[in-house]
PAGU-585421 format. One line per 3 residues: number of its first residue (from 1); for each residue x, y, z of C-alpha. Coordinates in pm, 1 decimal. Layout:
NUM = X,Y,Z | ... .
This chain:
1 = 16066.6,10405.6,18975.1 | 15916.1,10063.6,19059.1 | 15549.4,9914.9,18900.1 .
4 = 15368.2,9981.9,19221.0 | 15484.9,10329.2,19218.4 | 15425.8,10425.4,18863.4 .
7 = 15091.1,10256.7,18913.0 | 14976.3,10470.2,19213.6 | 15068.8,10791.7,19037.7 .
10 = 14861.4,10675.9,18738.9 | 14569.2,10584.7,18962.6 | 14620.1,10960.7,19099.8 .
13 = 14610.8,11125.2,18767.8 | 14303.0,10981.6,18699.9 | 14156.0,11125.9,19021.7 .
16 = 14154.0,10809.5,19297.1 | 14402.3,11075.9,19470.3 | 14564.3,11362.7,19433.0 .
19 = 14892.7,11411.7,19235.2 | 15253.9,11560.4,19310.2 | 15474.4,11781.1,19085.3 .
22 = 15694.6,11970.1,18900.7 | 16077.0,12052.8,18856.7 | 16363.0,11868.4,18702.3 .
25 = 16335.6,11473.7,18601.6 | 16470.1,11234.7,18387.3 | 16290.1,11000.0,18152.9 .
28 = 16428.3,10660.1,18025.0 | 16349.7,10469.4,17746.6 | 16547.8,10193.3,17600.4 .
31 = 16860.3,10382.4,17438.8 | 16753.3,10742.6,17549.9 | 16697.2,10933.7,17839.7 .
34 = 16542.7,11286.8,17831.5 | 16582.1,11566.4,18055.2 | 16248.8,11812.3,18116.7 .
37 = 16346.1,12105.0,18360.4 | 15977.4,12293.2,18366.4 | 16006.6,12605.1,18668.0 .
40 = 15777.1,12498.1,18950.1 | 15785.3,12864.2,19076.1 | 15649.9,13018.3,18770.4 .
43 = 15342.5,12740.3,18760.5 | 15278.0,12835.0,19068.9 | 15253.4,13221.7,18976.1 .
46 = 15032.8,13079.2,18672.5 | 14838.0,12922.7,18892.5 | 14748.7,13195.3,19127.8 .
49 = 14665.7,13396.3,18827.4 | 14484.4,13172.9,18675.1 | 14286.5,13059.7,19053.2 .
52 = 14210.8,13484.7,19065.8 | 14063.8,13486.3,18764.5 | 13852.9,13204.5,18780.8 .
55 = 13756.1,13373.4,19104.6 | 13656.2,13697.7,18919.3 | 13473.4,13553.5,18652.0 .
58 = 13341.2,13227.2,18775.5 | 12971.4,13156.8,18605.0 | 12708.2,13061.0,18849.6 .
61 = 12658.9,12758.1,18633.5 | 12862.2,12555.5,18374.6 | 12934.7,12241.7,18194.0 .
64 = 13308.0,12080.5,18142.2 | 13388.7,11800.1,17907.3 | 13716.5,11712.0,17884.0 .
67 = 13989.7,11389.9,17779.0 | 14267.3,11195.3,17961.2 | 14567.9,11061.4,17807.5 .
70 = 14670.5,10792.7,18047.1 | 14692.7,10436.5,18109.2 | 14360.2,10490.8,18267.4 .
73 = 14019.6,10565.8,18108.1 | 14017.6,10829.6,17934.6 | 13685.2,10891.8,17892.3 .
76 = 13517.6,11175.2,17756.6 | 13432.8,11291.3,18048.0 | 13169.1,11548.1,18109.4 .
79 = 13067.4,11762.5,18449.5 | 12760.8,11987.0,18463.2 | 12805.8,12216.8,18795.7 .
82 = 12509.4,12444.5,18908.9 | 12614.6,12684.3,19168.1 | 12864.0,12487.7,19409.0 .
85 = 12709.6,12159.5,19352.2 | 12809.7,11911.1,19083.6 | 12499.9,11793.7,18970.8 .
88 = 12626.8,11556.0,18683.6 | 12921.5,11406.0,18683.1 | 13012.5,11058.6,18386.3 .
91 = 13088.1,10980.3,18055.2 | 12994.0,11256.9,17731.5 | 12803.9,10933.8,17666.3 .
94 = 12624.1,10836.5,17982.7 | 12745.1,10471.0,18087.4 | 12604.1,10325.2,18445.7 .
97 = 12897.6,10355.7,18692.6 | 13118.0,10564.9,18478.4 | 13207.8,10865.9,18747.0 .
100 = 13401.9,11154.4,18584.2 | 13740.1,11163.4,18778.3 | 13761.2,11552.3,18838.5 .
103 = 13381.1,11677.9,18893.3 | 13454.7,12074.2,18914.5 | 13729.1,12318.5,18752.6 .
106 = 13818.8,12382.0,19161.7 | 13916.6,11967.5,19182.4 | 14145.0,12024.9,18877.3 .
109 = 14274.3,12338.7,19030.9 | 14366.6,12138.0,19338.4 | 14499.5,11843.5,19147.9 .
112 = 14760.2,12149.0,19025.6 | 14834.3,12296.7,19333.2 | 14911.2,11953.1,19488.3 .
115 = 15134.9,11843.1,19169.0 | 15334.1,12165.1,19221.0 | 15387.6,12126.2,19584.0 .
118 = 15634.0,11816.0,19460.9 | 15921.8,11917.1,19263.1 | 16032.9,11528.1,19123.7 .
121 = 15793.5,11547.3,18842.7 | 15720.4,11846.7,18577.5 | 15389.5,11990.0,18575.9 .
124 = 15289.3,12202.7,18262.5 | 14899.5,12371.3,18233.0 | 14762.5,12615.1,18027.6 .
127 = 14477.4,12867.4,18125.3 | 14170.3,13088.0,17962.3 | 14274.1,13405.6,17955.6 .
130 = 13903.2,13529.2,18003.5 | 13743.4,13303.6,18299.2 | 14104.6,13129.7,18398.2 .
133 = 13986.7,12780.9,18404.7 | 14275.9,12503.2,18290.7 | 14266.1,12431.4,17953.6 .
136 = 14528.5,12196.2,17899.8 | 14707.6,11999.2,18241.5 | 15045.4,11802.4,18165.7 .
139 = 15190.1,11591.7,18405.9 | 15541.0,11424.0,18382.3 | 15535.9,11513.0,17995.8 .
142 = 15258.1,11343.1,17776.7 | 15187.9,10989.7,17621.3 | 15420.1,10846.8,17945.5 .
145 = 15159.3,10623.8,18110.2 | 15394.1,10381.0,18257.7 | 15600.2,10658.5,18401.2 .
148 = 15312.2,10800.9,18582.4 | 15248.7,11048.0,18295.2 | 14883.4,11210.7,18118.8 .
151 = 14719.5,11490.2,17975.0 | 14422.9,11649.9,18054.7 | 14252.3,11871.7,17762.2 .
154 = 13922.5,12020.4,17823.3 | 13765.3,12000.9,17496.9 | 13433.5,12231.2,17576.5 .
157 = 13333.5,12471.6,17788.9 | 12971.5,12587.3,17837.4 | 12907.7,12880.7,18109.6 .
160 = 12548.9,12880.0,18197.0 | 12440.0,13214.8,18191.1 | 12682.5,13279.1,17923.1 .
163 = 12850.3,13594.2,17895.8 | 12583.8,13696.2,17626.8 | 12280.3,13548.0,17887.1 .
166 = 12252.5,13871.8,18086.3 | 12187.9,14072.0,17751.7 | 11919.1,13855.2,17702.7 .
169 = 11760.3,13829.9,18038.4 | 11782.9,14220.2,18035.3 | 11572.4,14157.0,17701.2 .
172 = 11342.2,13876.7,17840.7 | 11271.0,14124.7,18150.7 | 11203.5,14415.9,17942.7 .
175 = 10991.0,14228.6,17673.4 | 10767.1,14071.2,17971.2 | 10710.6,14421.7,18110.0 .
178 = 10571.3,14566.1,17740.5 | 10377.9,14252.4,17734.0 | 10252.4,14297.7,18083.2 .
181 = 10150.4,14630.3,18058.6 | 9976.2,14573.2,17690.7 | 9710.2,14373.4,17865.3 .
184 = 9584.2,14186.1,17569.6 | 9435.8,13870.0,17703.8 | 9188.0,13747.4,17414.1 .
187 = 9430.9,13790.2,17079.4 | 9494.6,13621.3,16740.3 | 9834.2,13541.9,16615.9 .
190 = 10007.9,13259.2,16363.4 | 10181.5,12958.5,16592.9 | 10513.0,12823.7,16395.0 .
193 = 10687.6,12552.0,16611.1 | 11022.5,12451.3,16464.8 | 11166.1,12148.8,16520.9 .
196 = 11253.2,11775.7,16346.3 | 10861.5,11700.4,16291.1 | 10589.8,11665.3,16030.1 .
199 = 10418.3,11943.7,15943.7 | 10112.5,11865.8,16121.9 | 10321.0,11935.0,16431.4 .
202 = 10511.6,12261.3,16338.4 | 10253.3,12445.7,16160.3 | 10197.9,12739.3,16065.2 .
205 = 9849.4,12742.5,16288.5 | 9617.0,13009.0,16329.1 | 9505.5,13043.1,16638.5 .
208 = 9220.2,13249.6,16897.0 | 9332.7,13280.5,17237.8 | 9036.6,13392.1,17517.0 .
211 = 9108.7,13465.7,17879.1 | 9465.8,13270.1,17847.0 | 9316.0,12978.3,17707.8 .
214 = 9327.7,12854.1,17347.4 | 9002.5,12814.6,17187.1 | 9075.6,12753.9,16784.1 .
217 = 9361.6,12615.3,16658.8 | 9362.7,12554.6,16260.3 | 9663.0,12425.5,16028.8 .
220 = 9529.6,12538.6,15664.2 | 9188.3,12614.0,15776.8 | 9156.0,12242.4,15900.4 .
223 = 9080.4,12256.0,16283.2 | 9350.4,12043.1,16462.4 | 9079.2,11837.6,16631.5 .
226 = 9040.0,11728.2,16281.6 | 9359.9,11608.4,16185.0 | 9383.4,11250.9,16282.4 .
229 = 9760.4,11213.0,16278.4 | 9755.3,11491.5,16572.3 | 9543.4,11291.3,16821.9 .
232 = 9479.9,11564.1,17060.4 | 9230.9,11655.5,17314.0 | 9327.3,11984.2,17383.3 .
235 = 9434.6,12237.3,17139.7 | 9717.4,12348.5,17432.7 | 9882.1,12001.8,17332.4 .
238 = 10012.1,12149.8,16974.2 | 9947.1,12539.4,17025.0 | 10179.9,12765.4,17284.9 .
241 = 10027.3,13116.7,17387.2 | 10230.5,13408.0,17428.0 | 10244.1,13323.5,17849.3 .
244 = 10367.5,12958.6,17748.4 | 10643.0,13066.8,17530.6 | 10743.3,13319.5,17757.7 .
247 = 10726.0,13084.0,18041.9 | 10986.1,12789.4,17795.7 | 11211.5,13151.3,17724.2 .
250 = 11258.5,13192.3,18129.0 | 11317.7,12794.9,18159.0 | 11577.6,12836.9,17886.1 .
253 = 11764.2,13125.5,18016.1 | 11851.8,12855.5,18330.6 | 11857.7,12577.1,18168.1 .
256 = 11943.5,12544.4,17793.6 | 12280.0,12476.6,17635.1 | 12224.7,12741.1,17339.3 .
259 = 11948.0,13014.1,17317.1 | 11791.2,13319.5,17132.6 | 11463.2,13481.5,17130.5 .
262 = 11333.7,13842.0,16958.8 | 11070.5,14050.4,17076.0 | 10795.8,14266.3,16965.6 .
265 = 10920.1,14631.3,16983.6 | 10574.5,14783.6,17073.8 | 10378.4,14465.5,17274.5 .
268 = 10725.9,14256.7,17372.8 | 10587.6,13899.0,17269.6 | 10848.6,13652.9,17178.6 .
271 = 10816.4,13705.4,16789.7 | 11122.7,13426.9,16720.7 | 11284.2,13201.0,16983.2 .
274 = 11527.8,12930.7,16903.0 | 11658.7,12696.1,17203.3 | 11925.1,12389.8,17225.8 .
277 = 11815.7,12236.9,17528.3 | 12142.0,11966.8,17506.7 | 12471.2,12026.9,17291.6 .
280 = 12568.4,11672.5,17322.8 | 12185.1,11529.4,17126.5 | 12049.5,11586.0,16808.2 .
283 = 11732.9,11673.4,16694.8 | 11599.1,11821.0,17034.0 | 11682.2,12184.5,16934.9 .
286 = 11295.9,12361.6,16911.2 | 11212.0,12710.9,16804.4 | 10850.0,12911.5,16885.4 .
289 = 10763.4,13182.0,16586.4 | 10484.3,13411.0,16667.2 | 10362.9,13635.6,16392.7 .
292 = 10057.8,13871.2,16321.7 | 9956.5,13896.9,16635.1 | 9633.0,14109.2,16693.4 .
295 = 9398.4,14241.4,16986.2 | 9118.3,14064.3,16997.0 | 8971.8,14263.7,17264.3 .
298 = 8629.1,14528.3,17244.8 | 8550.3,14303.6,16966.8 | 8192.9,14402.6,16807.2 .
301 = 7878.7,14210.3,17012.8 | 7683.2,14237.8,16693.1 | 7780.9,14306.6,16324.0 .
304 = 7580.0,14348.5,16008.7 | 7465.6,13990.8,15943.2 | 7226.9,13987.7,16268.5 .
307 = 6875.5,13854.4,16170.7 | 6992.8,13855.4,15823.1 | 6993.0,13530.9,15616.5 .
310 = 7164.4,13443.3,15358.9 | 7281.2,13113.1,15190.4 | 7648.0,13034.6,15058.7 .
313 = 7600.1,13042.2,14680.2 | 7784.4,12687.9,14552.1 | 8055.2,12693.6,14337.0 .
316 = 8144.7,12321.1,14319.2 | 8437.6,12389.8,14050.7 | 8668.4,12558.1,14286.9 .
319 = 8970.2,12372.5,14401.8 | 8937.1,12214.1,14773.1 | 9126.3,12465.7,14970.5 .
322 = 9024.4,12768.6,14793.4 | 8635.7,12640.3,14855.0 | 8736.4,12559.5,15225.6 .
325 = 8872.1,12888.8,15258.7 | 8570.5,13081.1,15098.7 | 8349.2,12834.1,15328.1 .
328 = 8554.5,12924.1,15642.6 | 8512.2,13331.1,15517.9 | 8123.5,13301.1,15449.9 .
331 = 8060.1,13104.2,15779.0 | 8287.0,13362.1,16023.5 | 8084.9,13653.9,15873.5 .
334 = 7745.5,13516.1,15917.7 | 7825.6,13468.7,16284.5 | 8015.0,13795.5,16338.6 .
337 = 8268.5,13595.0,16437.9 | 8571.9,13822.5,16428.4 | 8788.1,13577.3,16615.9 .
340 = 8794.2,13334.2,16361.4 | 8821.6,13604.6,16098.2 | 9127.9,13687.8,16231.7 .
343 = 9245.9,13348.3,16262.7 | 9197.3,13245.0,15899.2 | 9428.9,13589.7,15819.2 .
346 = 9673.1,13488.5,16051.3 | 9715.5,13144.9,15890.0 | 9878.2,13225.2,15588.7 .
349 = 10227.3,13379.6,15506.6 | 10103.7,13703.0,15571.2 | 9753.2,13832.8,15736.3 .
352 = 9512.1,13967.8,15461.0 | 9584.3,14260.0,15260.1 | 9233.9,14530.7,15391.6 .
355 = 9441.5,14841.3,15249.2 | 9714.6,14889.4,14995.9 | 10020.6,14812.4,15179.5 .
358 = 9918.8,14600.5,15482.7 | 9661.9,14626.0,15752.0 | 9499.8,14274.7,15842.6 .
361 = 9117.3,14155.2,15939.2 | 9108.7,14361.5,16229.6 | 9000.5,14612.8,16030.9 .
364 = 8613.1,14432.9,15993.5 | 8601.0,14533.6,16368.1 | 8661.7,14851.4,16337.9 .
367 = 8451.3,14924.3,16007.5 | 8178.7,14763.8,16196.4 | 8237.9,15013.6,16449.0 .
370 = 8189.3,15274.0,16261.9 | 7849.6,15118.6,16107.7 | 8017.7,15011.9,15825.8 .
373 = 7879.2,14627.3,15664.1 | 8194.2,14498.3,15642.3 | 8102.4,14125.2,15743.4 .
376 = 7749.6,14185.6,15487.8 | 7958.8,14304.3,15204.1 | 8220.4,14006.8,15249.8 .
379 = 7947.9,13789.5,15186.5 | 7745.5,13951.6,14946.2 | 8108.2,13970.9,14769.7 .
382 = 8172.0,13584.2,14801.6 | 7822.9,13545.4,14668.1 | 7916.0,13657.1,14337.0 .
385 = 8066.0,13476.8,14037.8 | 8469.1,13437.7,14036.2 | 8728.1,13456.9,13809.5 .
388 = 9099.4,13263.9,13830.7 | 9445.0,13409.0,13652.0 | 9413.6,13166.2,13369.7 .
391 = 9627.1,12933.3,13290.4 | 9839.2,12968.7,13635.8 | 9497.4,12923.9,13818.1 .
394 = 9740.4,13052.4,14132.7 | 9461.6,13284.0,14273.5 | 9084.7,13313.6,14257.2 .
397 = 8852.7,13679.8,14249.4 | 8527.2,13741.2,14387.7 | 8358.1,13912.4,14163.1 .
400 = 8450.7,13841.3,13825.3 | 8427.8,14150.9,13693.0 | 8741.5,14255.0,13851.3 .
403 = 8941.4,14037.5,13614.5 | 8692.8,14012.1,13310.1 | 8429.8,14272.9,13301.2 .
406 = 8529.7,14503.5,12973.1 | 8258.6,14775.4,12958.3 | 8047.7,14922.4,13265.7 .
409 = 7761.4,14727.6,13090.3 | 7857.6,14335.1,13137.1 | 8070.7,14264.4,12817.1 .
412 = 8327.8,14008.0,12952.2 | 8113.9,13848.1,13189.0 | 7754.6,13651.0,13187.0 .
415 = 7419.3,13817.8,13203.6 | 7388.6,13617.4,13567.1 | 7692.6,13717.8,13672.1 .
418 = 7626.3,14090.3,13539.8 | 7265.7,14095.3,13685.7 | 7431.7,13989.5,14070.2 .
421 = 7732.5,14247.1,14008.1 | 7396.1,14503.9,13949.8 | 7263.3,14407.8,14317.0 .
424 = 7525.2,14585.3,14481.2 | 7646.6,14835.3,14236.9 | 7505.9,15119.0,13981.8 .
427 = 7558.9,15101.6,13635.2 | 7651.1,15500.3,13716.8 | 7918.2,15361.5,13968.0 .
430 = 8034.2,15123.3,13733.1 | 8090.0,15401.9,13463.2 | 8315.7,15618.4,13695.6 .
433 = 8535.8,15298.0,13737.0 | 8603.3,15275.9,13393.6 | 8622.9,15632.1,13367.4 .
436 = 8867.4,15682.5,13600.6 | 9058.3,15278.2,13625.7 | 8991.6,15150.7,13272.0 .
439 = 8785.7,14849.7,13474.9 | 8613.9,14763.4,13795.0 | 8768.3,14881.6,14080.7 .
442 = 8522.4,14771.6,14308.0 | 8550.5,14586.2,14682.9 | 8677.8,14201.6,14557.0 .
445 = 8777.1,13925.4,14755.2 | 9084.0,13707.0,14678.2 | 9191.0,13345.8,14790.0 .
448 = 9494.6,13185.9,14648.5 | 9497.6,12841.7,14510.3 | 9644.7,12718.5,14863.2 .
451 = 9329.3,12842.4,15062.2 | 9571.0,13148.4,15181.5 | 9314.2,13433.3,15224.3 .
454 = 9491.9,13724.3,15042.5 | 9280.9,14022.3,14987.8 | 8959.2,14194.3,15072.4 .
457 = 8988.3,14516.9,14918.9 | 8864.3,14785.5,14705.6 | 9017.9,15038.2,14437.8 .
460 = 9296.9,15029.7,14165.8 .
C-alpha cells in the first residue's frame, strides 16, 4: 500500500469520507506478516440486525461520546442528537473548531455498511443487544494507523427519555392532575434546595404562598430580605412554589442528563426531586424538597386576639433564637396571622407537635373555628414564666410549672410565677392534674434551643 493511500484511508476513518471493508488481508511488519480472514457476509447479517434494532428502539433523543484509535485525533468526542437533528456535535471538552467526525449512530452505521461493501480490508463491530447501536467498530485490526487501521469505542450512551423516563412522565402527569384538582392556591410548606451552596441558599425556608405568589420566605425565623449575604429583591429569587418546581420537573424530563422526583400520594406536589442537568460538569446537579405542606385556604378573618391587647412579657435571659422564635409566636397570634403561624411550623425538621403523634399549626384555624382561643391561649401561655431541661438547656417550657411545679399549690416554682399560672387555671384544676398525672398537665408551649418551634400542647 503506498503513503498516499494509507493516508486517505486514515483521513476516512476519521470521518473526511467514508471507509471500505472487510474480508481477507495481510499485514506486514518488519519480520512478520499476519493473516486476518474476518467473514464480510456475516457483518453484514450483524449489521442488518443490529440497523433493525436500532430502528425498533431508537430514543427520540440521545447523547454519544465515544474514542478513536488512529493516527488522527482521537478525541473524546461527544454528539447530542434531538430528534433527527444533531444539535451538538465536538470535543467531551468543548474546544472552538473541534467537529466530532461521526455526528449520529446512523453516520457510524453508514461508515459500516460502506466498509463492508469492500472486501480488501477486515471490518469487525460489536452491537447493544437492547437499542442495537455500535459499540465497538474495528477497521483493518486495531493500533495499525499507518496501515489505514482504528478503533472506534463508544464509551457512553445517554437515551433522552430513558427507558425509565416514560415511568416518570406517567408519574409527573398523574402527580400534576392530583395537584390540579386539589386547588390549593394560598398554602404553607418548608422549601429545601439542594445543591453545592451555603446554607443561606439551600435552606430549609418556611414559606406562605398567596394567589401563586410568594409572600414570606424565612430561613430560621430570619426573613430572607434580612439576610444580607442573599441580596434579593424578591423572595421568588431563593424560594420555588409548587407550580415552579413542577414547571423545572417538566423541563427536566426533556432536558436533563439524570433525573428523579416523588410525589405527594394524596395532593401530587413534588415532595423530593433530584436533577443532573449535565453528566460531563460537576457541581450543577440541584434537588427541590418540599415538606409539610398545608392549605392555607378558608383561613379565619378574625381570631381571639381582636381588640384585645396585650404586651410580650420580656424574658431577656433566653438564648437568641429561642427569644426570636417566642417573638415570631407572640407577634403571629396577636395579628391572627395564621399564615405565618404556619410558616414558623414549617421551618423546622418537623411542623409543631398540636396532638400526641403529629398534627401541625393548622390546627389554630380550625380551633378558632370552632370558637376555641387558640391564638389567646398561645399568648397568655408565652406570657408565663419558663423553665429549660437543665444542664442540656436543649429545649425551653412555657409555663414552668410543667417541668418544676411539685404540689397543685406553687412548691417548685415562685409566688410570681404561681400567681400568673393562677390567671388561667384553678387551684381545683390544678389538683386533678396531680391527681390523675403526678404534675401539671396543662396546655405548655415548647421551643428548642435552635428556635425550632416544637410543641403547643396539652395533657400527659
Amino acid at each position: 500500500m503506498t503513503l498516499f493511500a494509507a493516508l486517505a484511508l486514515v483521513a476516512v476513518a476519521c470521518g473526511a469520507e467514508e471507509v471500505a471493508g472487510p474480508g481477507t488481508t495481510h499485514v506486514d511488519r518488519p519480520g512478520t506478516t499476519t493473516t486476518i480472514t474476518l467473514p464480510g457476509a456475516t457483518q453484514q447479517e450483524l449489521l442488518a440486525e443490529a440497523r433493525l434494532v436500532w430502528a425498533t428502539n431508537r430514543p427520540d433523543s440521545y447523547e454519544l461520546t465515544y474514542v478513536l484509535d488512529c493516527e488522527c485525533d482521537s478525541g473524546p468526542w461527544y454528539v447530542q442528537v434531538e430528534g433527527n437533528e444533531t444539535v451538538l456535535a465536538g470535543r467531551v471538552v468543548p474546544e472552538p473548531g473541534a467537529v466530532a467526525p461521526y455526528q449520529s449512530v446512523e453516520a457510524i452505521f453508514t461508515a459500516i455498511e460502506i466498509a463492508l461493501a469492500d472486501t480488501e480490508f477486515p471490518v469487525d463491530v460489536e452491537y447493544d443487544e437492547n437499542l442495537g447501536y455500535p459499540r465497538s467498530y474495528i477497521y483493518n485490526e486495531p493500533g495499525l494507523a499507518y496501515d489505514a487501521g482504528f478503533v472506534l469505542e463508544v464509551t457512553g450512551f445517554e437515551a433522552n427519555p430513558s427507558p425509565g423516563d416514560a415511568e416518570q412522565r406517567e408519574a409527573f402527569a398523574n402527580a400534576l392532575r392530583r395537584w390540579e384538582t386539589a386547588g390549593i392556591v394560598d398554602y404553607e410548606y418548608q422549601f429545601t434546595r439542594n445543591c453545592f451552596c451555603p446554607r443561606e441558599f439551600t435552606g430549609p425556608y418556611a414559606a406562605s404562598v398567596q394567589n401563586g405568589e410568594v409572600t414570606l420566605a424565612t430561613l430560621d425565623g430570619v426573613d430572607l430580605f434580612d439576610i444580607e449575604m442573599l441580596e434579593i429583591g424578591r423572595y421568588d429569587e431563593i424560594i420555588q412554589t409548587v407550580d415552579d418546581v413542577f414547571a423545572e420537573v417538566e423541563r427536566a424530563l426533556r432536558e436533563a442528563d439524570s433525573f428523579n422526583a416523588e410525589y405527594h400520594p394524596q395532593l401530587g406536589y413534588p415532595t423530593e426531586v433530584w436533577i443532573d442537568w449535565d453528566l460531563r460538569t460537576a457541581d450543577e446537579e440541584v434537588g427541590y424538597v418540599i415538606r409539610f405542606l398545608a392549605d392555607a385556604g378558608n383561613l379565619p378573618d378574625s381570631c381571639s386576639t381582636d381588640s384585645w391587647e396585650a404586651a410580650l412579657v420580656e424574658q431577656p435571659d433566653l438564648p437568641e433564637p429561642v427569644a426570636r422564635t417566642r417573638a415570631a409566636l407572640f407577634d403571629a397570634a396577636m395579628n391572627c396571622d395564621f399564615a405565618s403561624l404556619m410558616a414558623i411550623s414549617n421551618g423546622g425538621d418537623h411542623p409543631v407537635e398540636t396532638s400526641f403523634g403529629g398534627s401541625g399549626a393548622e390546627v389554630f384555624a380550625k380551633e378558632e373555628n370552632r370558637g376555641v382561643p387558640a391564638m389567646r391561649r398561645l399568648v397568655e401561655h408565652l406570657n408565663l414564666g419558663y423553665a429549660s431541661d437543665e444542664p442540656s438547656l436543649t429545649s425551653y417550657v412555657w409555663p414552668a410549672a410543667f417541668d418544676d411545679l411539685t404540689s397543685p399549690y406553687g412548691d417548685g416554682i415562685s409566688a410570681a410565677d404561681y400567681a400568673a399560672l393562677l390567671e388561667l387555671y384553678t387551684v381545683e384544676g390544678l389538683e386533678e392534674s396531680f391527681a390523675s398525672f403526678d404534675g401539671f398537665a396543662g396546655y405548655r408551649v415548647v421551643i428548642g434551643a435552635d428556635g425550632q418551634w416544637l410543641f403547643a400542647i396539652a395533657g400527659d
